[in-house]
Biopython code that builds the backbone (N, CA, C, O; Angstrom):
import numpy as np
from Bio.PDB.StructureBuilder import StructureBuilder

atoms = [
    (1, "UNK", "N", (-18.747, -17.137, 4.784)),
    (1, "UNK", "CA", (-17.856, -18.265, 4.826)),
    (1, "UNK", "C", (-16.394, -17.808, 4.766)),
    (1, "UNK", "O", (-15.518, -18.129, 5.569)),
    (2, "UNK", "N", (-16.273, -17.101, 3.815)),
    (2, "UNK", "CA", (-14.751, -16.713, 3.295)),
    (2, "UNK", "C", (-14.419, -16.087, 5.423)),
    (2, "UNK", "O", (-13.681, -16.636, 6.241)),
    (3, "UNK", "N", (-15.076, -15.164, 5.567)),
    (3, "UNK", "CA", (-14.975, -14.582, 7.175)),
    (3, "UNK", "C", (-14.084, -15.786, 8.279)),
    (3, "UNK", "O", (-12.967, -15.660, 8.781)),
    (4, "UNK", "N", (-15.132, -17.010, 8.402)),
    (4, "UNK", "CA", (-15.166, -17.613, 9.100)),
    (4, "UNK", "C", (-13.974, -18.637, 8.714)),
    (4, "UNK", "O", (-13.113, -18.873, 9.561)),
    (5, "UNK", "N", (-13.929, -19.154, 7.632)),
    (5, "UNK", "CA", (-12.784, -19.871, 7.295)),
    (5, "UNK", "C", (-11.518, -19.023, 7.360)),
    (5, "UNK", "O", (-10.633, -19.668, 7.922)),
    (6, "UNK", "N", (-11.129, -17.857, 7.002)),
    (6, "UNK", "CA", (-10.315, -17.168, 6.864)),
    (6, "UNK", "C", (-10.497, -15.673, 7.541)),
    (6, "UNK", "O", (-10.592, -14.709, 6.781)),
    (7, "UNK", "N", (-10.544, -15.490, 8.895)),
    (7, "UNK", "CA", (-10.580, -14.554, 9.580)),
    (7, "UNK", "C", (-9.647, -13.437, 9.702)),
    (7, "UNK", "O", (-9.996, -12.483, 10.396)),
    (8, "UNK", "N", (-8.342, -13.420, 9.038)),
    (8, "UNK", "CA", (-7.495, -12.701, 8.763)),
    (8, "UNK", "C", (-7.742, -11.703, 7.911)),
    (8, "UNK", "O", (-7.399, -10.525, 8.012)),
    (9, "UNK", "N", (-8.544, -12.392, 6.802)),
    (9, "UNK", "CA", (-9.376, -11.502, 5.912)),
    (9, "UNK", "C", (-9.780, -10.062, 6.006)),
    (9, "UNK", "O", (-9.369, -9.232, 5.195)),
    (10, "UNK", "N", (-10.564, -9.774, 6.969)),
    (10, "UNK", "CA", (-10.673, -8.650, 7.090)),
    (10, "UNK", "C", (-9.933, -7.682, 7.114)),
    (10, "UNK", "O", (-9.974, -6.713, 6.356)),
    (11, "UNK", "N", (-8.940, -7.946, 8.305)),
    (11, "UNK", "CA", (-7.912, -7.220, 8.291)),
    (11, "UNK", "C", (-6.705, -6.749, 7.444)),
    (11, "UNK", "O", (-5.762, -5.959, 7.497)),
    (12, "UNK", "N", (-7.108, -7.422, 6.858)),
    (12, "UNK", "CA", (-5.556, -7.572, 5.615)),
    (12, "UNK", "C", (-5.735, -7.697, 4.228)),
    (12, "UNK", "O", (-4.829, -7.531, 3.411)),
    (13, "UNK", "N", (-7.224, -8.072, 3.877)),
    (13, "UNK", "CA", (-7.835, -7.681, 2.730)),
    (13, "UNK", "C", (-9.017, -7.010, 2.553)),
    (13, "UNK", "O", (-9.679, -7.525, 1.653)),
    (14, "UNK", "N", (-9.624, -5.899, 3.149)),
    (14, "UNK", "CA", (-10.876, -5.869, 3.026)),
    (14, "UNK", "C", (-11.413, -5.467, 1.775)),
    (14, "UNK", "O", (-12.588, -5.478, 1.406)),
    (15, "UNK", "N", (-10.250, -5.063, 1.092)),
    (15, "UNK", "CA", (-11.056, -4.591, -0.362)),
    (15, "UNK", "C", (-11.668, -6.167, -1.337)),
    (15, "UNK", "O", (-12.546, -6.155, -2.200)),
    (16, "UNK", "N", (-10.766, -7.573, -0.780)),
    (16, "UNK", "CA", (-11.244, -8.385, -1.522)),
    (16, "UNK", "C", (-12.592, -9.015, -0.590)),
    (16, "UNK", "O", (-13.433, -9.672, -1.204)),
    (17, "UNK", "N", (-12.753, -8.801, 0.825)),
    (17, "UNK", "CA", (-13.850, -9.005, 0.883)),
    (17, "UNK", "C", (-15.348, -8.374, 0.933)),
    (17, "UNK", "O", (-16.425, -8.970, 0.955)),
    (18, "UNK", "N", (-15.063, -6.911, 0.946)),
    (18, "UNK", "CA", (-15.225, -5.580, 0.212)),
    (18, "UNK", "C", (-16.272, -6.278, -1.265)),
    (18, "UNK", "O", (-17.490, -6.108, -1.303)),
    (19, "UNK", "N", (-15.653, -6.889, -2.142)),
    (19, "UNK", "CA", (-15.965, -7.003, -3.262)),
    (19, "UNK", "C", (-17.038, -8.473, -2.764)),
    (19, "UNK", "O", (-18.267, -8.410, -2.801)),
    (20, "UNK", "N", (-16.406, -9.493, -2.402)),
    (20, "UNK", "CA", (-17.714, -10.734, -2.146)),
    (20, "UNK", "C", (-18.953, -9.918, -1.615)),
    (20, "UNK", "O", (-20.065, -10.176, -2.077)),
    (21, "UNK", "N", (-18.764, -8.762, -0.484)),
    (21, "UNK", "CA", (-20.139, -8.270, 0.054)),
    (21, "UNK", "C", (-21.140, -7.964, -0.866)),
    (21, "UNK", "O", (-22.305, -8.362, -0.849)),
    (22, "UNK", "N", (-20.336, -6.871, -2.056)),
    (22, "UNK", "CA", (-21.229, -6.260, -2.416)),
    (22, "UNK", "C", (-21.747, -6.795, -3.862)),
    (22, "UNK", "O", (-22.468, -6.141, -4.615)),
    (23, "UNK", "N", (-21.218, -8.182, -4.129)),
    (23, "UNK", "CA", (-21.706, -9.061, -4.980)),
    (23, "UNK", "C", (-22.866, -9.864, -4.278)),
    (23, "UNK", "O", (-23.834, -10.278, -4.915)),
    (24, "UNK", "N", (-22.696, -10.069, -2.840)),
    (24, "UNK", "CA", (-23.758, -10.894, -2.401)),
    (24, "UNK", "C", (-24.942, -9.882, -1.945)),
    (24, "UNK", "O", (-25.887, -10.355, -1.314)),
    (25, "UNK", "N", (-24.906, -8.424, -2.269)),
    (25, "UNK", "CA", (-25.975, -7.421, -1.608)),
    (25, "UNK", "C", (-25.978, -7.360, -0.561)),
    (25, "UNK", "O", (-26.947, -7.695, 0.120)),
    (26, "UNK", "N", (-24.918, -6.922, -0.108)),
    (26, "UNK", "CA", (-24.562, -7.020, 1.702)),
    (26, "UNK", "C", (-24.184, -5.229, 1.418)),
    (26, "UNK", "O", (-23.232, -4.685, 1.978)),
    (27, "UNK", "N", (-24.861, -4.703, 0.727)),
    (27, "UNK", "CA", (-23.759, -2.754, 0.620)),
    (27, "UNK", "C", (-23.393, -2.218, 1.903)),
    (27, "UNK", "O", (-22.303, -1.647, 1.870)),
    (28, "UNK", "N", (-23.998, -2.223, 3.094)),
    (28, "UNK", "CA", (-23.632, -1.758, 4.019)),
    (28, "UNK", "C", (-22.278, -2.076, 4.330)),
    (28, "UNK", "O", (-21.500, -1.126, 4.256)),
    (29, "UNK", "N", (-21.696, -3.441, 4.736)),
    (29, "UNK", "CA", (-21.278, -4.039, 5.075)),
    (29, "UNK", "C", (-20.121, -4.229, 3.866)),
    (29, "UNK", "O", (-19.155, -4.940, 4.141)),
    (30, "UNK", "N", (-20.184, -3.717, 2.766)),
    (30, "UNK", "CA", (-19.252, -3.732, 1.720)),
    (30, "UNK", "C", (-18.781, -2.436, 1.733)),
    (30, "UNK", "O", (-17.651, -2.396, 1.248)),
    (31, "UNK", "N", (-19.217, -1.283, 2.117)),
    (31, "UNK", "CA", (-18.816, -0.043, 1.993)),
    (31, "UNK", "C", (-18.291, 0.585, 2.700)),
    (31, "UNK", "O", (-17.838, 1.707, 2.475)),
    (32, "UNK", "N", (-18.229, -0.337, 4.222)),
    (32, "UNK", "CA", (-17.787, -0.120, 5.549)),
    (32, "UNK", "C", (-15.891, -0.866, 5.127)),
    (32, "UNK", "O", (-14.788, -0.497, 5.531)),
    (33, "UNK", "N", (-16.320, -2.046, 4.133)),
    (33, "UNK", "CA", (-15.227, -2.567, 4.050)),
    (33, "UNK", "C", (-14.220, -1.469, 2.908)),
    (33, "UNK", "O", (-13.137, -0.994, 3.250)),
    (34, "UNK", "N", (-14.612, -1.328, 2.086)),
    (34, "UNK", "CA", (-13.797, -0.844, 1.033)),
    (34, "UNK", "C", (-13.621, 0.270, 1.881)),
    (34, "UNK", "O", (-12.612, 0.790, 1.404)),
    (35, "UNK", "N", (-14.053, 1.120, 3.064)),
    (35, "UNK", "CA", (-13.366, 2.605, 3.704)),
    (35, "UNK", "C", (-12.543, 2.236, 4.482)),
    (35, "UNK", "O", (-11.727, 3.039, 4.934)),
    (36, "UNK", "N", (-12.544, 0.407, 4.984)),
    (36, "UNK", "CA", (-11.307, 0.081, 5.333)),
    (36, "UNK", "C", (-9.893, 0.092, 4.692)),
    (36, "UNK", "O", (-8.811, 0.578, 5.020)),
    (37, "UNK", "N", (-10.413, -0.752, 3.485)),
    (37, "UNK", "CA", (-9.455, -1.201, 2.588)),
    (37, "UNK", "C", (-8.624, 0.383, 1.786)),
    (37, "UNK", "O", (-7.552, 0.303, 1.186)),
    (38, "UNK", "N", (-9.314, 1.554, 1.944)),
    (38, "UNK", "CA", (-9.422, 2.922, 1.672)),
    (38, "UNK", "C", (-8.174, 3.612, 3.064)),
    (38, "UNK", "O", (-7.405, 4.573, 3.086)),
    (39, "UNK", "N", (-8.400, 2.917, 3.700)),
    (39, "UNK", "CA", (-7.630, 3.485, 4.921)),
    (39, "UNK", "C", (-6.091, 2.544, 4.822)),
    (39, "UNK", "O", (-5.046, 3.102, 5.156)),
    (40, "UNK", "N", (-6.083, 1.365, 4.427)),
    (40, "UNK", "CA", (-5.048, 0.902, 4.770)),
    (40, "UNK", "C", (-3.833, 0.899, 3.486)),
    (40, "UNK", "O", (-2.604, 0.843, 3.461)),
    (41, "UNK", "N", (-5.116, 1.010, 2.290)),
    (41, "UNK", "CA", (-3.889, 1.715, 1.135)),
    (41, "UNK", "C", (-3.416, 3.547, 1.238)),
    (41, "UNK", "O", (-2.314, 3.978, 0.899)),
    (42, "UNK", "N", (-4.360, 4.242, 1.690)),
    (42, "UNK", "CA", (-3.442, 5.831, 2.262)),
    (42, "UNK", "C", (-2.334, 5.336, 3.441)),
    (42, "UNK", "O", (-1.292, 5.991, 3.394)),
    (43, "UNK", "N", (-2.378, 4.228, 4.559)),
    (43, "UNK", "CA", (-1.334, 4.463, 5.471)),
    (43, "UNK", "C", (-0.057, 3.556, 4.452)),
    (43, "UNK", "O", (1.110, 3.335, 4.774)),
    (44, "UNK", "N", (-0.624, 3.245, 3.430)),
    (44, "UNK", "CA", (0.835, 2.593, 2.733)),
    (44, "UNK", "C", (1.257, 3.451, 1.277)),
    (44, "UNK", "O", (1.980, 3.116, 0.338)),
    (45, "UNK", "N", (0.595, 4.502, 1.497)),
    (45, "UNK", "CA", (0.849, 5.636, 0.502)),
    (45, "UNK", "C", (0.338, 5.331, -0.939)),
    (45, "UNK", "O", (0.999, 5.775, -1.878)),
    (46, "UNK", "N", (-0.836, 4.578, -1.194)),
    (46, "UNK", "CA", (-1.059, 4.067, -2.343)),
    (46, "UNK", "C", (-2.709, 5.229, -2.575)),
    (46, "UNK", "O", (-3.902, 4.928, -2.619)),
    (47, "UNK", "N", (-2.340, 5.909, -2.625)),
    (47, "UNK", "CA", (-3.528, 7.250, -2.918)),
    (47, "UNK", "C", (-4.730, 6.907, -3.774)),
    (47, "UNK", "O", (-5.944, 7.025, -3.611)),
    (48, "UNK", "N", (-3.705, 6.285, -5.065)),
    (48, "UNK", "CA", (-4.744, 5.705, -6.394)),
    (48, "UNK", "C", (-5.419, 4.804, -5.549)),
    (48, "UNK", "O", (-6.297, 5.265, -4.820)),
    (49, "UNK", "N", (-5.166, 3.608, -5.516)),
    (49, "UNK", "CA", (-5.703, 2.481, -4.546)),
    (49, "UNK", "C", (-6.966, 3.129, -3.959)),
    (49, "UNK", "O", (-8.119, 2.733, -4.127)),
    (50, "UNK", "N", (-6.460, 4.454, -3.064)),
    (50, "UNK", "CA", (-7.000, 4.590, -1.866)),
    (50, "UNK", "C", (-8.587, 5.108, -2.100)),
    (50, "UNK", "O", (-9.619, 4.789, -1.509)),
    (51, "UNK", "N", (-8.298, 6.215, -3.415)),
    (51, "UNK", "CA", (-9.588, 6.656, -3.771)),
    (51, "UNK", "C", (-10.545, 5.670, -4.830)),
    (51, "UNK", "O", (-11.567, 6.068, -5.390)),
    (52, "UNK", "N", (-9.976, 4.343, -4.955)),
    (52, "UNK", "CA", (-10.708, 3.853, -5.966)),
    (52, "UNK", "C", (-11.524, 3.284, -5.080)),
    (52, "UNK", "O", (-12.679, 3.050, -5.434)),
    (53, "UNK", "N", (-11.064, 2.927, -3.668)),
    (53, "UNK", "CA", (-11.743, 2.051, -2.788)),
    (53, "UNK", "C", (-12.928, 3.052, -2.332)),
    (53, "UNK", "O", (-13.878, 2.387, -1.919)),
    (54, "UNK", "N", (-13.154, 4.355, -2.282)),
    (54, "UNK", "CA", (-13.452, 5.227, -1.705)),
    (54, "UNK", "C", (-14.859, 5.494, -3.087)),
    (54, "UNK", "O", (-15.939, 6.040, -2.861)),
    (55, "UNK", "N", (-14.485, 5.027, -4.212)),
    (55, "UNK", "CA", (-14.996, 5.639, -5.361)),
    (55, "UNK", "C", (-16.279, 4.479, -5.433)),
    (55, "UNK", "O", (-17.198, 4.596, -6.243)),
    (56, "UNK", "N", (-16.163, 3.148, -4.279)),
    (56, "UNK", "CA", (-16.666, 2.322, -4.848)),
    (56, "UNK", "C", (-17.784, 2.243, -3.685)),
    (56, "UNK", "O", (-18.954, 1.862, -3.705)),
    (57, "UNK", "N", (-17.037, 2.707, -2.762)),
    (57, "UNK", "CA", (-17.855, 2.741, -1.597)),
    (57, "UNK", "C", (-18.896, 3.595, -1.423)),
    (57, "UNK", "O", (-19.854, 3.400, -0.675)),
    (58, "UNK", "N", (-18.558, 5.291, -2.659)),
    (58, "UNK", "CA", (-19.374, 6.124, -2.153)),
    (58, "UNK", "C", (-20.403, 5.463, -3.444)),
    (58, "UNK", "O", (-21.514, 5.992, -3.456)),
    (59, "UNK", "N", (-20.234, 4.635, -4.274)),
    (59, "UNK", "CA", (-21.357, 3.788, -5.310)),
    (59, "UNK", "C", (-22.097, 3.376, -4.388)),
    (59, "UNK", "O", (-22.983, 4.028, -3.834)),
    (60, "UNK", "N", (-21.847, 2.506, -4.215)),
    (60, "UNK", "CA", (-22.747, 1.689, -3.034)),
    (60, "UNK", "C", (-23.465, 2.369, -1.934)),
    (60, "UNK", "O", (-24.639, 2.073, -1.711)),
    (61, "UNK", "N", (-22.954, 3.104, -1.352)),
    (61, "UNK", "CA", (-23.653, 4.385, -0.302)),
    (61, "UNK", "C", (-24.603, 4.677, -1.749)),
    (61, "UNK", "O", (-25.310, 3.693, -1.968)),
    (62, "UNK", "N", (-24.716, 5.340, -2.369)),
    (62, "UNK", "CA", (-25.683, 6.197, -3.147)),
    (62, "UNK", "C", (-26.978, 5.221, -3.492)),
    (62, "UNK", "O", (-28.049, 5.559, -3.996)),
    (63, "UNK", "N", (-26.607, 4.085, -3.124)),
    (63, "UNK", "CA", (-28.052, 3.120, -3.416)),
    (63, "UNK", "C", (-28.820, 2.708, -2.053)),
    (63, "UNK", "O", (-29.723, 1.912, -1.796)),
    (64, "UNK", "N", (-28.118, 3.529, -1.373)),
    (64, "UNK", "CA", (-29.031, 3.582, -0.069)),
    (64, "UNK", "C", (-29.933, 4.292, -0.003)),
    (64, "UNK", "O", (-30.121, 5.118, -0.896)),
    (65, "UNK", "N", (-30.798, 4.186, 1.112)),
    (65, "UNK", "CA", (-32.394, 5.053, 1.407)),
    (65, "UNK", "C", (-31.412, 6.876, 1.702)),
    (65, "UNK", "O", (-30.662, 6.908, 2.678)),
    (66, "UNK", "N", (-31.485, 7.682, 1.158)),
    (66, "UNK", "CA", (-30.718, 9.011, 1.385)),
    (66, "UNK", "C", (-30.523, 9.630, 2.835)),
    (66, "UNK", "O", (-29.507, 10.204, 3.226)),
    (67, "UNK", "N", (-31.678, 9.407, 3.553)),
    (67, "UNK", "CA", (-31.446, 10.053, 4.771)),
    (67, "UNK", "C", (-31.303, 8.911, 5.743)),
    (67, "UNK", "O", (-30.962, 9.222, 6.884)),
    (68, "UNK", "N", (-31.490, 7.754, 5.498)),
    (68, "UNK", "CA", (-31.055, 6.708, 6.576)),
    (68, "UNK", "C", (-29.908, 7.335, 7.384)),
    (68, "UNK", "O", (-29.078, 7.973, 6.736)),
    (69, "UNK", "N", (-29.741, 7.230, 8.810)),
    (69, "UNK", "CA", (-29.026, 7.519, 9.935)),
    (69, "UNK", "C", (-27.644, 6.337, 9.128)),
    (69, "UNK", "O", (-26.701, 7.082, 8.860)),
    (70, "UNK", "N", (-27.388, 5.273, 8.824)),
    (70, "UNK", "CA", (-26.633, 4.554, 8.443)),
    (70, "UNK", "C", (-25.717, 5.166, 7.140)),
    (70, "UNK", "O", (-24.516, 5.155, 6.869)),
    (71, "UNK", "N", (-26.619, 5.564, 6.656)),
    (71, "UNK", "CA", (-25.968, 6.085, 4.841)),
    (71, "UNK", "C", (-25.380, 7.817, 5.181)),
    (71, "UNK", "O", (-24.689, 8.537, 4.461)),
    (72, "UNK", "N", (-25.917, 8.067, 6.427)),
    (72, "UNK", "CA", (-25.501, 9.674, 6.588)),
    (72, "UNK", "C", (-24.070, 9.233, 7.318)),
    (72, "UNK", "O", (-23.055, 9.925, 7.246)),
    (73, "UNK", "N", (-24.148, 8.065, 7.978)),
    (73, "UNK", "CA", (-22.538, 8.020, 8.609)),
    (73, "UNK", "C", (-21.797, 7.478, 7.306)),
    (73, "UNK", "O", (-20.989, 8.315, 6.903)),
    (74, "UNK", "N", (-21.840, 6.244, 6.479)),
    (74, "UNK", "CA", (-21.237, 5.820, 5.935)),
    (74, "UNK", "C", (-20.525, 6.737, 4.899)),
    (74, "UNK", "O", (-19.422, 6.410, 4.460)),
    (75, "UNK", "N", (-21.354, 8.268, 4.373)),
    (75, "UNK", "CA", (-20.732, 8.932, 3.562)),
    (75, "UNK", "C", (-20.256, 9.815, 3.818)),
    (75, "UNK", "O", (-19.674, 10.488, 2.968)),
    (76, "UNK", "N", (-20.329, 10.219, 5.322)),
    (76, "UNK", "CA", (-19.497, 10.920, 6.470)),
    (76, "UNK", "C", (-17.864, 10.547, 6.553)),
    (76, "UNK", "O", (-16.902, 11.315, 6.566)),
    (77, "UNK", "N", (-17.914, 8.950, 6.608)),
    (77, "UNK", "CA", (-17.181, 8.206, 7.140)),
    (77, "UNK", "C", (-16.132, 8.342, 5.672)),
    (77, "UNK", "O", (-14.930, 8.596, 5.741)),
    (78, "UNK", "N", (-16.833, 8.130, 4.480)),
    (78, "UNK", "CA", (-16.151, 8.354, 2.940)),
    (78, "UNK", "C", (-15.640, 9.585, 2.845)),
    (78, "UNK", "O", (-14.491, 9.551, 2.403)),
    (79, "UNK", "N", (-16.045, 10.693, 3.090)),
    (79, "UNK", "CA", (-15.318, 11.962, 3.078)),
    (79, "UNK", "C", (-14.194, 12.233, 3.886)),
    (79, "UNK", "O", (-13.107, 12.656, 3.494)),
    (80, "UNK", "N", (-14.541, 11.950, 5.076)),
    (80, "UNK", "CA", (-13.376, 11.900, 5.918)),
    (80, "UNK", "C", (-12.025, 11.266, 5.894)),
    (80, "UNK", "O", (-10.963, 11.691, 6.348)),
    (81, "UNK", "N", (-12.408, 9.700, 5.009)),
    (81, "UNK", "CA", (-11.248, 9.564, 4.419)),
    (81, "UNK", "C", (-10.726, 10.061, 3.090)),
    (81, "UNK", "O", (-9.568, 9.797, 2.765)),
    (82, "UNK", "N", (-11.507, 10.756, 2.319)),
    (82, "UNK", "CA", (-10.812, 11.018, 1.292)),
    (82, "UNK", "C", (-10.603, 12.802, 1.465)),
    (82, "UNK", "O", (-10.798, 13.636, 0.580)),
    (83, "UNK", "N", (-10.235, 13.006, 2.619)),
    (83, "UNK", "CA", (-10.026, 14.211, 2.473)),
    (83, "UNK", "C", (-8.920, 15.059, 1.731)),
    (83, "UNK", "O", (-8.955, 16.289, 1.703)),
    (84, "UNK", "N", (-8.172, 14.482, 1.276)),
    (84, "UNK", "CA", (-6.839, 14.371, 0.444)),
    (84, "UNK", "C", (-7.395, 14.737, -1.224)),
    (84, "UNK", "O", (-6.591, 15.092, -2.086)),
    (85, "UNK", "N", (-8.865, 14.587, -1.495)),
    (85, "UNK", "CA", (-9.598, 14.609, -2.741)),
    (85, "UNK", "C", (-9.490, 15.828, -2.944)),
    (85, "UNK", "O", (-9.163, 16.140, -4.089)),
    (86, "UNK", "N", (-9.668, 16.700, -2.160)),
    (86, "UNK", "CA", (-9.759, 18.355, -2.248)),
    (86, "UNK", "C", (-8.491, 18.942, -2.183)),
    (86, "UNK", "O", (-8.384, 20.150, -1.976)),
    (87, "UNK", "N", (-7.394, 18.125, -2.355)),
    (87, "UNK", "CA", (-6.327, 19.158, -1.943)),
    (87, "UNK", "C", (-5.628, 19.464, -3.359)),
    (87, "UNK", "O", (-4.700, 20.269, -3.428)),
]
sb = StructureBuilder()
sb.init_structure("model")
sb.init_model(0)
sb.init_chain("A")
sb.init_seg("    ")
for serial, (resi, resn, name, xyz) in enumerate(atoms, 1):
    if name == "N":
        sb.init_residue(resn, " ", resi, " ")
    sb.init_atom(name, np.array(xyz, "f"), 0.0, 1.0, " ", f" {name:<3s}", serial, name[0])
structure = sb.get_structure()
């Protein structure tokens, strides 16, 4: 609903809709969001932000089936943005 009524949403908040997903058991689809919401606080230099979104996403990835083709990209997709973790 929140999507459809408010389609801007995504784009401009995904960490708050990030959070409805993965309250309603949507993890895929919440973890995809928070590596958004992960991406758009590093292009605004907010690092903390960036890895908390990253911290929440790789939660949610870890309650996936381990070798699912889905959970091997999604924590692909988490490293890659937090590559800044290792430095």
């Amino acid at each position: 609903m929140l999507e459809t009524d408010f389609p801007e949403v995504p784009k401009r908040q995904p960490g708050t809709l990030a959070r409805h997903c993965a309250e309603a058991g949507q993890t895929e689809k919440a973890a995809e969001l928070y590596i958004a919401a992960s991406g758009r606080a590093t292009a605004a230099s907010n690092n903390v932000e960036a890895a908390a979104h990253l911290k929440r996403a790789l939660a949610l990835v870890a309650t996936l089936p381990p070798r699912a083709p889905r959970t091997v990209e999604l924590r692909n997709r988490i490293m890659v943005g937090g590559w800044w973790w290792s430095t």
